[in-house]
C-alpha positions as CSV (number, residue, x, y, z in Angstrom):
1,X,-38.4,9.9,27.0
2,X,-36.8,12.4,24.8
3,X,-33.2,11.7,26.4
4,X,-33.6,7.6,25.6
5,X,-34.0,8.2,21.9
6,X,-31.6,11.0,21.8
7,X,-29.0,8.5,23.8
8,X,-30.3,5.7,21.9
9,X,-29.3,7.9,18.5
10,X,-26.5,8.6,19.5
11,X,-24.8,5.4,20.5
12,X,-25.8,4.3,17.3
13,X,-23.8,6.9,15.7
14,X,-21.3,6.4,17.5
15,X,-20.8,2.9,16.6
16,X,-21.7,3.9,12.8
17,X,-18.7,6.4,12.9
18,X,-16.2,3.8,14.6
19,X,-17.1,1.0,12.0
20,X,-16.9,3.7,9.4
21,X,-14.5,6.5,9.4
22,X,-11.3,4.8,8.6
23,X,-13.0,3.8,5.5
24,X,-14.2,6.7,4.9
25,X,-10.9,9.1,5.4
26,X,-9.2,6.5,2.9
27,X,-11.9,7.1,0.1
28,X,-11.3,10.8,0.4
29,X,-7.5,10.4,0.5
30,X,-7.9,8.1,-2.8
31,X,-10.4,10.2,-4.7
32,X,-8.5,13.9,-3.4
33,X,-4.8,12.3,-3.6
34,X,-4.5,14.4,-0.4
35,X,-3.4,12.8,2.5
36,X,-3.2,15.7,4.6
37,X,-7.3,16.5,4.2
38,X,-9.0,13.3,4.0
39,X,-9.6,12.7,7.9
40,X,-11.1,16.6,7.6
41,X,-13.1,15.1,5.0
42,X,-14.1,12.1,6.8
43,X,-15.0,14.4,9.7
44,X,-16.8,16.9,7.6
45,X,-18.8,13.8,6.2
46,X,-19.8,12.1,8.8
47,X,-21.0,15.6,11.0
48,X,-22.7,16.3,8.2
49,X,-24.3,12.5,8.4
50,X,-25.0,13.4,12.2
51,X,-27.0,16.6,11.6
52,X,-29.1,14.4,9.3
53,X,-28.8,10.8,11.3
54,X,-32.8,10.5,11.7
55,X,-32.8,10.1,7.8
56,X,-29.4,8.4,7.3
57,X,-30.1,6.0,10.3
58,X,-33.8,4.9,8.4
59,X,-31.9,4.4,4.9
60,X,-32.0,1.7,3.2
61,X,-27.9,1.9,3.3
62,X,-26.5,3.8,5.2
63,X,-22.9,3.1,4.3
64,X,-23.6,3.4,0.9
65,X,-25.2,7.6,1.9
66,X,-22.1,8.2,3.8
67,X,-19.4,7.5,0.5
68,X,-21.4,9.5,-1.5
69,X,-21.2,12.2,1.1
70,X,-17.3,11.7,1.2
71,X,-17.6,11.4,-3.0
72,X,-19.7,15.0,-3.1
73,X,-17.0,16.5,-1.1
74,X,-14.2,15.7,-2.3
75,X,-15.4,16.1,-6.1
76,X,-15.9,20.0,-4.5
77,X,-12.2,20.3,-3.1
78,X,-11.2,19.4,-6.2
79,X,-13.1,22.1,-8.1
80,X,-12.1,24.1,-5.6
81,X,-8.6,23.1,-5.9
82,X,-8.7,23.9,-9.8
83,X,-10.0,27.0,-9.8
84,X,-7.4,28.1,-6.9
85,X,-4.0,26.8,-8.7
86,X,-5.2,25.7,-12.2
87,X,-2.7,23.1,-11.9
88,X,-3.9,19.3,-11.4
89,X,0.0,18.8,-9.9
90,X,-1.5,20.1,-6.6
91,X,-4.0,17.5,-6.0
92,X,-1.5,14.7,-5.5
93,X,0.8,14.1,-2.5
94,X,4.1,12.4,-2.6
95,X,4.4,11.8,0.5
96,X,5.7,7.9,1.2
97,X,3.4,6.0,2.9
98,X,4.5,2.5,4.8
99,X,3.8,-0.8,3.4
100,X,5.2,-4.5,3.5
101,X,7.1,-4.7,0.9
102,X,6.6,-1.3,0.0
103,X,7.6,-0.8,-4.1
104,X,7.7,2.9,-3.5
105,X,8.1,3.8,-7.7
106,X,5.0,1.5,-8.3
107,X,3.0,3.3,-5.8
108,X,3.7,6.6,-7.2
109,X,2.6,5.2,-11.2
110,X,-0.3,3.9,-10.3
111,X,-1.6,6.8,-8.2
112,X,-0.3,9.3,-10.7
113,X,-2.3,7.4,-13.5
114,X,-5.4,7.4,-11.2
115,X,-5.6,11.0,-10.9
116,X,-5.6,11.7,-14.3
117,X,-9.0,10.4,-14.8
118,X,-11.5,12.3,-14.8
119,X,-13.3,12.2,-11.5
120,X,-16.5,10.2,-12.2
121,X,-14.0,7.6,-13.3
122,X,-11.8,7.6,-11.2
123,X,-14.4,7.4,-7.9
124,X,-16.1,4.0,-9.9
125,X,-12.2,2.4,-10.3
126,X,-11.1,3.5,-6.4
127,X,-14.9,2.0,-5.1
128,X,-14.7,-1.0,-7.4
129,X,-11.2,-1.8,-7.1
130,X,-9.8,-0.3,-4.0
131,X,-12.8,-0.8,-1.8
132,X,-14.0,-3.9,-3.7
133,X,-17.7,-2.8,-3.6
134,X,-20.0,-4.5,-6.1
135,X,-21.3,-2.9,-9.0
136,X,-24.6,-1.7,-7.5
137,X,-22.8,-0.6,-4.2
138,X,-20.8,2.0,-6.4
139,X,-23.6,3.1,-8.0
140,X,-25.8,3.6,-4.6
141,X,-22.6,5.6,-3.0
142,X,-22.4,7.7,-6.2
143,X,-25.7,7.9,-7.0
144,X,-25.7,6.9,-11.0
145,X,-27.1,3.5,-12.1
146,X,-25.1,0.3,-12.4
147,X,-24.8,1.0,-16.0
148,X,-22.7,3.8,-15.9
149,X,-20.9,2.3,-12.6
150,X,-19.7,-0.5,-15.6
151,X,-18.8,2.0,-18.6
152,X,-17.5,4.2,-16.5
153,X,-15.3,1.5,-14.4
154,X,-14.4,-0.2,-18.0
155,X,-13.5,3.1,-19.6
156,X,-10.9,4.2,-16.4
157,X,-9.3,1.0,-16.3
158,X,-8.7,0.8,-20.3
159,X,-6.9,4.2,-19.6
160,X,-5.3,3.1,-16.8
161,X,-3.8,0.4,-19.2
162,X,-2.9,2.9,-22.1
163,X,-1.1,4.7,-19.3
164,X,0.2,1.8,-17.3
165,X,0.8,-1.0,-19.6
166,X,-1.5,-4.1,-19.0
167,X,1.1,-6.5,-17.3
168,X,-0.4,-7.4,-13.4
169,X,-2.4,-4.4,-13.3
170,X,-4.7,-6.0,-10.8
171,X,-2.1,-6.8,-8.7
172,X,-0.5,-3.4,-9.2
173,X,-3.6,-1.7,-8.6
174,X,-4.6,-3.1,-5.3
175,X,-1.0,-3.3,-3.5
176,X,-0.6,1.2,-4.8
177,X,-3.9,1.8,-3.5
178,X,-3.7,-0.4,-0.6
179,X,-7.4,-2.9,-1.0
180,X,-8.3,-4.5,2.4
181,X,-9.5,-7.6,3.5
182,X,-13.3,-7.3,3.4
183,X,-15.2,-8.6,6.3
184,X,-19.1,-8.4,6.8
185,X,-18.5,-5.8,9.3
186,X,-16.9,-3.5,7.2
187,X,-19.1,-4.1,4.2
188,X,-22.2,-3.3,6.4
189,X,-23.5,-6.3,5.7
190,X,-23.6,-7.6,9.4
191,X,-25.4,-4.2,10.0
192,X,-28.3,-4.6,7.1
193,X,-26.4,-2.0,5.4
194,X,-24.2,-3.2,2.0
195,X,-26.7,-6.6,0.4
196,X,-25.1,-8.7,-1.5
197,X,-21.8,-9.0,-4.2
198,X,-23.6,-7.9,-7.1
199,X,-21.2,-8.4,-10.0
């Protein structure tokens, strides 16, 4: 009887990790600017998730857990990071990365403006605008209340115009940090696990 569940656990999580950890890699490589350490991340995450998948498996959101598993990690690379070099030049790759179309200088403003925010910002502008969650999604992955999610998401991108000027940042934004096409599979919603475009 034991073995059924422990399969039946298991195949879940398997399935959780395949749906999930491509996303998830990407978030760490976003919020670190590491390219190099975000599938360790990823894989940190989501063995962390497995040693805890009883609990994760009966949550409410699961998707939502694992991002602010990935979030809590990175935010202690970085501290980890500072205290190591004391330089904030170390936390960003410039490594080229292959797009369509690829404007390579564009790339490179955008993300060096992004990782000048402070981190708290910067997670709510990379979940809100690079992984088009909703409002309440960001706040459930971080764990702070839709309220700050929205001062928190105004007050990075208002920076991110100082720094960047406010022509097509949008557009800018999502072709440097690369924004997918959403489907209800990825969102979790298929799965019970993301609810609905809050806004």
């Amino acid at each position: 009887m034991g073995t059924v569940v422990d399969d039946a656990a298991s195949a879940e999580f398997h399935a959780f990790f395949e749906r999930h950890y491509a996303e998830l890699s990407r978030l760490a490589h976003l919020l670190t600017g590491e390219p190099d350490t975000a599938d360790d991340l990823a894989a940190d995450a989501l063995l962390a998730l497995w040693h805890r998948w009883d609990r994760v498996r009966a949550a409410d959101h699961p998707a939502a857990y694992a991002r602010g598993v990935v979030a809590n990690l990175a935010r202690s690379r970085i501290r980890s990071a500072v205290r190591e070099r004391r330089r904030i030049a170390l936390f960003w790759s410039q490594r080229e990365e292959n797009t369509e179309n690829p404007d390579v200088a564009g790339v490179v403003d955008v993300r060096e403006a992004l990782r000048r925010l402070p981190f708290r910002k910067r997670a709510c502008v990379v979940l809100r605008h690079a992984f088009d969650l909703s409002e309440k999604d960001t706040a459930l992955a971080l764990g702070v209340s839709v309220g700050t999610v929205k001062s928190q998401t105004s007050k990075g991108m208002a920076e991110l115009q100082r720094l960047l000027g406010t022509q097509g940042l949008p557009q800018r934004m999502h072709a440097a940090l690369g924004a997918p096409r959403r489907s209800p599979a990825v969102d979790g919603v298929r799965a019970g696990e993301g609810g609905g475009r809050d806004r």
